[in-house]
Backbone as numpy.savetxt, mean C-alpha at the origin, in Angstrom:
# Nx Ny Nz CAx CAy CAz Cx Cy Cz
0.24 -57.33 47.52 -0.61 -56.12 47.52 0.26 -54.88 47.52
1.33 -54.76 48.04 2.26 -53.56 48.09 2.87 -53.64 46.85
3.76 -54.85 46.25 4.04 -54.60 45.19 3.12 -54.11 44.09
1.46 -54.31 44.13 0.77 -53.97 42.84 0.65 -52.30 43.28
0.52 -51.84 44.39 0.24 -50.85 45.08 1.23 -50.14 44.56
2.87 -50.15 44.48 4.21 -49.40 43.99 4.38 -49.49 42.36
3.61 -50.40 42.29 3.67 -50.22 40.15 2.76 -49.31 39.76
1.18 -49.28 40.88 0.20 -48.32 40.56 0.44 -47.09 40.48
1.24 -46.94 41.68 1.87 -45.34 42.09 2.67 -44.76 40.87
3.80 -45.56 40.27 5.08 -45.46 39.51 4.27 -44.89 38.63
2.90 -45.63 38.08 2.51 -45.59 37.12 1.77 -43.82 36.92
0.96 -43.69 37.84 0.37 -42.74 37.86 1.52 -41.44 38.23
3.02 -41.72 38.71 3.71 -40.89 38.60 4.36 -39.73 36.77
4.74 -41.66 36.56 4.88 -41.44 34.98 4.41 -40.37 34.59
2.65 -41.18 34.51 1.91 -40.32 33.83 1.74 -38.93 33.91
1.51 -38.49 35.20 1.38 -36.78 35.86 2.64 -36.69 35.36
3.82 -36.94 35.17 5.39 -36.10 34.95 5.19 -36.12 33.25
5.02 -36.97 32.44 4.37 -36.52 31.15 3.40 -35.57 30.66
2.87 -35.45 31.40 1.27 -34.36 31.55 2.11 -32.74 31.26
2.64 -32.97 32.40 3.45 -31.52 32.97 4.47 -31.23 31.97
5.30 -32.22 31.15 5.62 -32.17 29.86 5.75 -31.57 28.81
4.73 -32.23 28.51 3.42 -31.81 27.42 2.93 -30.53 27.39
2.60 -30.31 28.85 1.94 -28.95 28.99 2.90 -27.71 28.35
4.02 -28.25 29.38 5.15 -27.12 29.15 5.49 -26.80 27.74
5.79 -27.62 27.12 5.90 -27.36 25.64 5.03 -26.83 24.95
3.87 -27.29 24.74 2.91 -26.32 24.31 2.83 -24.82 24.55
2.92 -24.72 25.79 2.67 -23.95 26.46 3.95 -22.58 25.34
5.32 -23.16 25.59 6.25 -22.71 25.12 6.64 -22.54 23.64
5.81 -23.56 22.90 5.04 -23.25 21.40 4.52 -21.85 21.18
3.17 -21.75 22.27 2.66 -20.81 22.13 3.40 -19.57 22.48
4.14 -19.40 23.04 4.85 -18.12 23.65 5.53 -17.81 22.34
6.13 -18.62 21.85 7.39 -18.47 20.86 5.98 -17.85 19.80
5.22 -18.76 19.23 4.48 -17.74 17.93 3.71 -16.06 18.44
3.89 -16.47 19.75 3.27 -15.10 20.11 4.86 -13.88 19.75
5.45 -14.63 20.18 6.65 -13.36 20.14 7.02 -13.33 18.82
7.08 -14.34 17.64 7.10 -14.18 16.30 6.40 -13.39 15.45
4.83 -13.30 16.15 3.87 -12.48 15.48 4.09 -10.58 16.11
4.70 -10.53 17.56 5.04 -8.97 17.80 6.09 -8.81 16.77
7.46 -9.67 16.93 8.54 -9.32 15.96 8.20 -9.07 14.34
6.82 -9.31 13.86 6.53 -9.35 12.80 5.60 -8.07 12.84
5.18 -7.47 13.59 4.31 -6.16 13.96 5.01 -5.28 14.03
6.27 -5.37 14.75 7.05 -4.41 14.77 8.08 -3.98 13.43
8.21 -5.46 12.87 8.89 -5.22 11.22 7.85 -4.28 10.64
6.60 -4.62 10.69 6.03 -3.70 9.96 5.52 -2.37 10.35
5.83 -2.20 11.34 5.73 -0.78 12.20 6.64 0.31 11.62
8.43 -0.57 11.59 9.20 0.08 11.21 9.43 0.16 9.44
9.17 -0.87 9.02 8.52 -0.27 7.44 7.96 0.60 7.01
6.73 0.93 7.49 5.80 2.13 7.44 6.57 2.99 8.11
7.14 3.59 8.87 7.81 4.74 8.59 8.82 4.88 7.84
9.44 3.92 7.38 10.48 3.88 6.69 9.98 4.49 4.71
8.97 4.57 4.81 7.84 4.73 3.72 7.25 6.26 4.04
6.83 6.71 5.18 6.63 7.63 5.00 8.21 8.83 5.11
9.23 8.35 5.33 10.27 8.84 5.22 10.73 8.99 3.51
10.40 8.06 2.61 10.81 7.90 1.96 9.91 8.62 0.35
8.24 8.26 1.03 7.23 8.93 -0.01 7.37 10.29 0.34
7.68 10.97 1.00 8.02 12.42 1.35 8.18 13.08 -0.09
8.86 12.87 -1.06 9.40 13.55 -2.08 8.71 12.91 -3.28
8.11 11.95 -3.07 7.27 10.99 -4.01 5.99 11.51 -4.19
5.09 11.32 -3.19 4.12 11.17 -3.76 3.57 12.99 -3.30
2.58 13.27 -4.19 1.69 14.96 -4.01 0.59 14.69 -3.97
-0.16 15.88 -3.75 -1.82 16.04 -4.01 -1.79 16.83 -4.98
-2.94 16.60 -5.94 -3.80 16.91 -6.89 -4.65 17.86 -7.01
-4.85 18.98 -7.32 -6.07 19.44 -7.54 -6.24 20.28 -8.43
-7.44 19.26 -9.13 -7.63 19.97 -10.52 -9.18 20.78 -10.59
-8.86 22.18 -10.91 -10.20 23.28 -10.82 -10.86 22.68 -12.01
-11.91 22.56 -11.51 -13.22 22.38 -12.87 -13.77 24.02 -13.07
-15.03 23.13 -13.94 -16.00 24.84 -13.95 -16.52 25.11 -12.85
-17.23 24.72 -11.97 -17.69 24.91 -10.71 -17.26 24.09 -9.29
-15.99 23.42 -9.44 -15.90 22.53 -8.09 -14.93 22.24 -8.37
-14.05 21.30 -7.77 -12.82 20.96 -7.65 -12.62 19.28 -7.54
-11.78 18.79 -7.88 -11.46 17.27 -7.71 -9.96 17.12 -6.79
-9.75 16.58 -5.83 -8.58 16.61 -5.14 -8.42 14.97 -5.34
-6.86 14.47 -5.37 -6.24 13.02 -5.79 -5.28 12.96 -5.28
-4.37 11.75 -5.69 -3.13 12.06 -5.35 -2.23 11.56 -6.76
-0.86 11.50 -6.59 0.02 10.89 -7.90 1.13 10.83 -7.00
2.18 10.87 -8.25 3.61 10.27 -7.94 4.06 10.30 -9.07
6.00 10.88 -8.91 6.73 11.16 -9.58 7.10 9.72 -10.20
7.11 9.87 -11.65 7.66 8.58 -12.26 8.39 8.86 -13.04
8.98 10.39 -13.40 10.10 10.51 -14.11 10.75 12.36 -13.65
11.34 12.61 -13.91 11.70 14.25 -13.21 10.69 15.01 -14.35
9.85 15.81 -13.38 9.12 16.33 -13.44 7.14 15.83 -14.46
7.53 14.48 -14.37 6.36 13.96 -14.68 5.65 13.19 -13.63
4.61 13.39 -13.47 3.48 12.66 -12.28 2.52 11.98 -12.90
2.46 10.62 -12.24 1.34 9.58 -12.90 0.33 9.54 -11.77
-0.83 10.01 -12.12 -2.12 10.04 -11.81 -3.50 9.41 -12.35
-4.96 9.26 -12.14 -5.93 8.53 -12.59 -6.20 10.11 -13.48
-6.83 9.14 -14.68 -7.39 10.32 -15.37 -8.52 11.18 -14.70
-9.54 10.23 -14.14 -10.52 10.47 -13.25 -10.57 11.91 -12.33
-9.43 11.80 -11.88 -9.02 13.17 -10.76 -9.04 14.12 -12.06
-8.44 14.02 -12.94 -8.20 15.41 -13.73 -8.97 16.00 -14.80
-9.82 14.89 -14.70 -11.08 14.72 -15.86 -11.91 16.03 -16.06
-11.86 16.96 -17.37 -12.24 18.07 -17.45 -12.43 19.12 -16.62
-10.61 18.68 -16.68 -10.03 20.11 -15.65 -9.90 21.70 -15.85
-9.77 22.82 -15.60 -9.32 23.79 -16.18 -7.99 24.39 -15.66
-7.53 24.11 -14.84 -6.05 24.57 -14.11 -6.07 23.06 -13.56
-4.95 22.36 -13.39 -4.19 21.42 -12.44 -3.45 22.34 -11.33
-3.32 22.15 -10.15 -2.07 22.03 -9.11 -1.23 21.04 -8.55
-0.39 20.62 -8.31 0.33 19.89 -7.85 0.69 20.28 -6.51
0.73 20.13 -5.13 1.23 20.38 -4.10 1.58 19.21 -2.85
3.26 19.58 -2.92 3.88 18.81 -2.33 3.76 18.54 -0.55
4.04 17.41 -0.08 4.18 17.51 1.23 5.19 18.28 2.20
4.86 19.27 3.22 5.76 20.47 3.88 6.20 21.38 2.29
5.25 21.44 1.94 5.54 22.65 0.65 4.08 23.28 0.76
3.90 24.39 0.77 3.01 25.21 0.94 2.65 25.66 -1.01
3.53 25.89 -1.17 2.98 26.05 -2.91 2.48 25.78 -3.68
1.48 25.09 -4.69 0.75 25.10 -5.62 1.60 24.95 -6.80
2.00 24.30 -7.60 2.79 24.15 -8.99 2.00 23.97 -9.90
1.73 24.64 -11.22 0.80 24.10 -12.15 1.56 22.90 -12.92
0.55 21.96 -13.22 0.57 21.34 -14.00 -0.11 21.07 -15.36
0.36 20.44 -16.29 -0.66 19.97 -17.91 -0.20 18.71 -17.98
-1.28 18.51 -19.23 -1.46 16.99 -19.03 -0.44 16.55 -20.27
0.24 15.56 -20.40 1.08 15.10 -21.30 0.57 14.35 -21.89
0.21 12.94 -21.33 -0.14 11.70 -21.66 -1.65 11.09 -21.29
-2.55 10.52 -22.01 -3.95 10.29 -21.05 -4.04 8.79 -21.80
-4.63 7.82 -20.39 -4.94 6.41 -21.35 -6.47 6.05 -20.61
-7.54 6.90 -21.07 -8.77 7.26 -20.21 -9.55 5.49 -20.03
-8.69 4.43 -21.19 -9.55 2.93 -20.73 -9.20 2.64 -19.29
-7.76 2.74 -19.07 -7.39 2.49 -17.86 -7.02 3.57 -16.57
-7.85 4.43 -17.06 -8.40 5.90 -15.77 -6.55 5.97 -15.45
-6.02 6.64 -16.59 -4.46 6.90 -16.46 -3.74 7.97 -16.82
-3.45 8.43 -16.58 -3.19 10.63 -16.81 -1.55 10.52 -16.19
0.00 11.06 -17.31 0.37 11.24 -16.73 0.89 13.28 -17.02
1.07 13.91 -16.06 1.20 15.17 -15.60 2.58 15.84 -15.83
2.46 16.85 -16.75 4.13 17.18 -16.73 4.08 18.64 -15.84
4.97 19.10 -15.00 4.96 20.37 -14.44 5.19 20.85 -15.32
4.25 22.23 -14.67 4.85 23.77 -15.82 5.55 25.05 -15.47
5.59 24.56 -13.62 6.47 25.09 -13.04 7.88 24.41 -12.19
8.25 25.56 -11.96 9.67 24.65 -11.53 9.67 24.71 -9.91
9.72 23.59 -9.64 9.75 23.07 -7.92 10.96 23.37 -7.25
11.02 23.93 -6.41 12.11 24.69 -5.78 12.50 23.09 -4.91
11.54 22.70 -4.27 11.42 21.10 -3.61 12.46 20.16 -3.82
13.23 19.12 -3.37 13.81 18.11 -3.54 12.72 16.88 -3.75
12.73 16.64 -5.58 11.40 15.30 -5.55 12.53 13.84 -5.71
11.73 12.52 -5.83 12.13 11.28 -5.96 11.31 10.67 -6.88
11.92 10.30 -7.76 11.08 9.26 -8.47 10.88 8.07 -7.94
9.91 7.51 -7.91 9.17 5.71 -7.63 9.47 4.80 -8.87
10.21 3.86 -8.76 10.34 2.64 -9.43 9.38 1.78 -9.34
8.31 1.89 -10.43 7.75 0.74 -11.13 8.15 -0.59 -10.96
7.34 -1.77 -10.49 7.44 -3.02 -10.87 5.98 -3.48 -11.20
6.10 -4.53 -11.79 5.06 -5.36 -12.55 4.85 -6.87 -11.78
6.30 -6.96 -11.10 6.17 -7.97 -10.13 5.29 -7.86 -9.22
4.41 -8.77 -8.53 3.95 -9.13 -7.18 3.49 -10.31 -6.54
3.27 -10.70 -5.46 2.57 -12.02 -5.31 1.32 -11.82 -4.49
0.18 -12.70 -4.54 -0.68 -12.99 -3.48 -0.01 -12.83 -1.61
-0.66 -12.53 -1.31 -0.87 -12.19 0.48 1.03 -11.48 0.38
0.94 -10.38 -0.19 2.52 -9.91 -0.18 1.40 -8.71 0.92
2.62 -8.30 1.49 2.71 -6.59 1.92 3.11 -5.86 1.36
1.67 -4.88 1.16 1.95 -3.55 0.77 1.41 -2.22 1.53
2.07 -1.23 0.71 1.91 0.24 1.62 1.13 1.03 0.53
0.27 1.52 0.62 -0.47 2.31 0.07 -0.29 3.85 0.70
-0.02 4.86 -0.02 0.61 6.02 0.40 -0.32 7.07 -0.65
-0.77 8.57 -0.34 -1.70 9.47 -1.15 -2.21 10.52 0.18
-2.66 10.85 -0.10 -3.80 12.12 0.41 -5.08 11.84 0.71
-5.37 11.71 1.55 -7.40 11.62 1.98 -7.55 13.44 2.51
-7.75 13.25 4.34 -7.67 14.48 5.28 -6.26 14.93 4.83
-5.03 13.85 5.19 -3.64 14.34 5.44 -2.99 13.32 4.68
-2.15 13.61 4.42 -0.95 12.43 3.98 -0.57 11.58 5.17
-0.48 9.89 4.48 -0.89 8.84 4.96 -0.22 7.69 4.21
0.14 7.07 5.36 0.69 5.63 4.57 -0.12 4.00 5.43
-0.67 3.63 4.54 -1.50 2.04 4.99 -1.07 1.13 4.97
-0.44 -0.08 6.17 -0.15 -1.22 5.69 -1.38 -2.22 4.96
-0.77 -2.77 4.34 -2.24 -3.77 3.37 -1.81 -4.71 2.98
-2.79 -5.84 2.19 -2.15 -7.36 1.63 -2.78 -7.05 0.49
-1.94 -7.60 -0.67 -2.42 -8.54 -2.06 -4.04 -9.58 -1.40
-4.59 -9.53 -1.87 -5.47 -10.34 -1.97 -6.14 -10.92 -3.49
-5.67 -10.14 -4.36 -6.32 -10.78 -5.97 -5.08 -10.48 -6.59
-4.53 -10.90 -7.52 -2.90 -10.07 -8.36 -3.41 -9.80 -9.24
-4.20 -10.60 -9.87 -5.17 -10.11 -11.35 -6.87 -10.79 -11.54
-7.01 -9.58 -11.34 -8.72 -10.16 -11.29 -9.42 -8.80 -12.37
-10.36 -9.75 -13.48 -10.93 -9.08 -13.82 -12.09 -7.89 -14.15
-12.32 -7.12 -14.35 -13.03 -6.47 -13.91 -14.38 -5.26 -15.23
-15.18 -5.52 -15.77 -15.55 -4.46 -17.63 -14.52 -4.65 -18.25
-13.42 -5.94 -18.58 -12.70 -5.85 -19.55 -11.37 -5.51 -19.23
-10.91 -5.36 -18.15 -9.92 -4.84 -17.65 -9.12 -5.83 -16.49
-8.09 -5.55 -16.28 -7.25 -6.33 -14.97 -6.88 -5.30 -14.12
-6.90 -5.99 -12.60 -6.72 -5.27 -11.40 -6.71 -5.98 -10.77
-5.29 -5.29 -9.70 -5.16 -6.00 -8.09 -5.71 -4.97 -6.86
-6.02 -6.70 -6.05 -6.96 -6.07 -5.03 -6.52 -6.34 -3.92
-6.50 -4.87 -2.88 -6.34 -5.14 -1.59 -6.93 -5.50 -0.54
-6.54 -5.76 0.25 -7.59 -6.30 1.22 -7.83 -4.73 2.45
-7.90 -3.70 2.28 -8.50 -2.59 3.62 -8.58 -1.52 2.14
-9.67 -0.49 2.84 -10.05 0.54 1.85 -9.01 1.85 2.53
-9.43 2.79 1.33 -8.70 3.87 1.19 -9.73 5.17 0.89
-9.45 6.18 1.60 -10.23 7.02 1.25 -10.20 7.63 -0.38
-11.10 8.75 -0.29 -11.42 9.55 -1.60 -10.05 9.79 -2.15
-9.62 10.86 -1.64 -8.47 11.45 -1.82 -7.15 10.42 -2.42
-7.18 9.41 -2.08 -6.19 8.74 -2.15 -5.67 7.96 -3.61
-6.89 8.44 -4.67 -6.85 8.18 -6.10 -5.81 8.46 -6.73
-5.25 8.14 -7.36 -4.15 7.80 -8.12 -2.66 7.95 -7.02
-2.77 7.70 -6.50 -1.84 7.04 -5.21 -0.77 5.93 -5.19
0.36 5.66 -5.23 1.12 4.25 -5.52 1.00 3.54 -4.22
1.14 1.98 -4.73 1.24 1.19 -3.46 2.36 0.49 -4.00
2.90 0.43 -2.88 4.57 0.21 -2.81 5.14 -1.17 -1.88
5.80 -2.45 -2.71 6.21 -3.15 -1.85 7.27 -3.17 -1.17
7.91 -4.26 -0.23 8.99 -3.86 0.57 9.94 -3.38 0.46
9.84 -3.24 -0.91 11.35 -2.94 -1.77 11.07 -1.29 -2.01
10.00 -0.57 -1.81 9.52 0.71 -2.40 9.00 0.70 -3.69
9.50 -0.06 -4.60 8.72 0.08 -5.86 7.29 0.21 -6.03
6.49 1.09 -6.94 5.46 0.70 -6.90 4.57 -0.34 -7.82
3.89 -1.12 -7.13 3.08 -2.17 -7.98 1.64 -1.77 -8.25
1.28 -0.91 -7.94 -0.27 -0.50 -8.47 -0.61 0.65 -8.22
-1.44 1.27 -8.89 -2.67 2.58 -8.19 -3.63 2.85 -7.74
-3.84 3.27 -6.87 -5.16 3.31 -5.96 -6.11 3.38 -7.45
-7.35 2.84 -7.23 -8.01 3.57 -8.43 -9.45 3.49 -7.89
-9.99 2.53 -7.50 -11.55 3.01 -6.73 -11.53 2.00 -5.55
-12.60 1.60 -4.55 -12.24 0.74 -3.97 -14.14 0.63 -3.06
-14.05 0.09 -1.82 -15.57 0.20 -1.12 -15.27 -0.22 0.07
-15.80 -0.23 1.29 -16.06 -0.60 2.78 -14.87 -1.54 3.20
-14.39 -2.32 1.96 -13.85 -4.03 2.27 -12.13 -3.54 1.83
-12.56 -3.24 0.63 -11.32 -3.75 -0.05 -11.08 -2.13 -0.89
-9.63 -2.50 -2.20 -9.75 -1.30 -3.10 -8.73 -1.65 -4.35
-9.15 -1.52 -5.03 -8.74 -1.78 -6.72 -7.49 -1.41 -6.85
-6.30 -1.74 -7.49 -5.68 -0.99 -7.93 -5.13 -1.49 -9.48
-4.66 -0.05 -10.17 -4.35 -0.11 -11.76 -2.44 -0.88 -11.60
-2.31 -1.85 -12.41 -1.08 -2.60 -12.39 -0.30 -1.35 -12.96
0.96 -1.99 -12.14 1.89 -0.72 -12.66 2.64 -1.01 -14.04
2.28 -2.06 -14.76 2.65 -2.21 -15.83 2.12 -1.37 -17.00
0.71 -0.91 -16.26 -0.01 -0.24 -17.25 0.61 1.51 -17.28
0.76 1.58 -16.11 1.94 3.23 -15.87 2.35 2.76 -17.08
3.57 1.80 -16.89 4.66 1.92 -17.33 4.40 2.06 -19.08
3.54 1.58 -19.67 3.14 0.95 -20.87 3.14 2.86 -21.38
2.02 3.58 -20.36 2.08 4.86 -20.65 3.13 5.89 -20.89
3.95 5.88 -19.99 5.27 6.29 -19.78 6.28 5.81 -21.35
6.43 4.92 -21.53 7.14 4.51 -22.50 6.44 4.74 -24.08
């Protein structure tokens, strides 16, 4: 009876010291993806400013006078002194402005180039920017669930972290990638930029969920 009594015990020792085990590890699983997912919050914390440090000289606001009202957008330098914008923003304009971020001035602009299937306008200044600008490098590259930064004008100048969610989805005849968080008004013709800064698309319309953007291949197609 004692001996079955000391195998019972052993046994149920075993077991509770496996339990506690088990637990621990898990337990220590979970800690580790928890601290993988801050270290991954904070990569992208410091990205986004590293973006708004960098769109500083990139990207402007828009505003083009109509006959009675105004359209405000945004663009981006894609060559010295040319800005690629949606046609949409500039669409039977009568004066363009261009105005930079921490620049108080107003620059006129005209229109150079227009590719109105794919809501695509690009902008040559007609004045000379006292400003230090940057051009944005175009890519055509991207992948599904990549990170991107969406950067433009709504209230204020603004930069959004966001994901790929479509790379090419069709849309009346047309292709567009889609993000997964919206963007305000203002933020139309806007670049979104992957980790690298290049930009891969343009804001171009969007709703509650998500927001369209024009491939930057199609810039580029313009441009060239």
């Amino acid at each position: 009876m004692g001996n079955k009594s000391n195998v019972i015990l052993t046994i149920l020792l075993v077991v509770a010291t496996m339990f506690i085990v088990l637990t621990r590890n898990v337990d220590t699983k979970d800690n580790a993806v928890e601290v993988n997912e801050y270290e991954q919050v904070e990569e992208v914390v410091d990205q986004k400013q590293a973006f708004y440090d960098d769109c500083d000289k990139s990207v402007v606001q828009i505003c083009a006078v109509l006959e009675d009202d105004k359209s405000l957008g945004s663009g981006f330098f894609v060559e010295e002194n040319k800005i690629a914008t949606n046609y949409h923003v500039i669409k039977d304009s009568r004066v363009i402005y261009v105005l930079l971020k921490d620049d108080d001035t107003a620059y006129r602009a005209a229109v150079y180039s227009l590719d109105k299937e794919n809501d695509l306008a690009i902008l040559n200044l007609v004045d000379e920017i006292y400003s230090t600008t940057k051009t944005l490098e175009l890519s055509p590259a991207l992948s599904r669930d990549e990170i991107v930064y969406a950067c433009g004008f709504d209230l204020d100048y603004n930069v959004k972290a966001t994901k790929v969610i479509e790379d090419d989805y069709e849309y009346k005849g047309n292709n567009y990638i889609k993000i997964d968080k919206p963007v305000n008004q203002g933020n139309s013709g806007g670049p979104v930029l992957n980790s690298a800064g290049q930009v891969i698309g343009m804001v171009m319309f969007g709703n509650n969920k998500n927001t369209s953007l024009i491939p930057a291949k199609k810039v580029l197609d313009l441009i060239q």
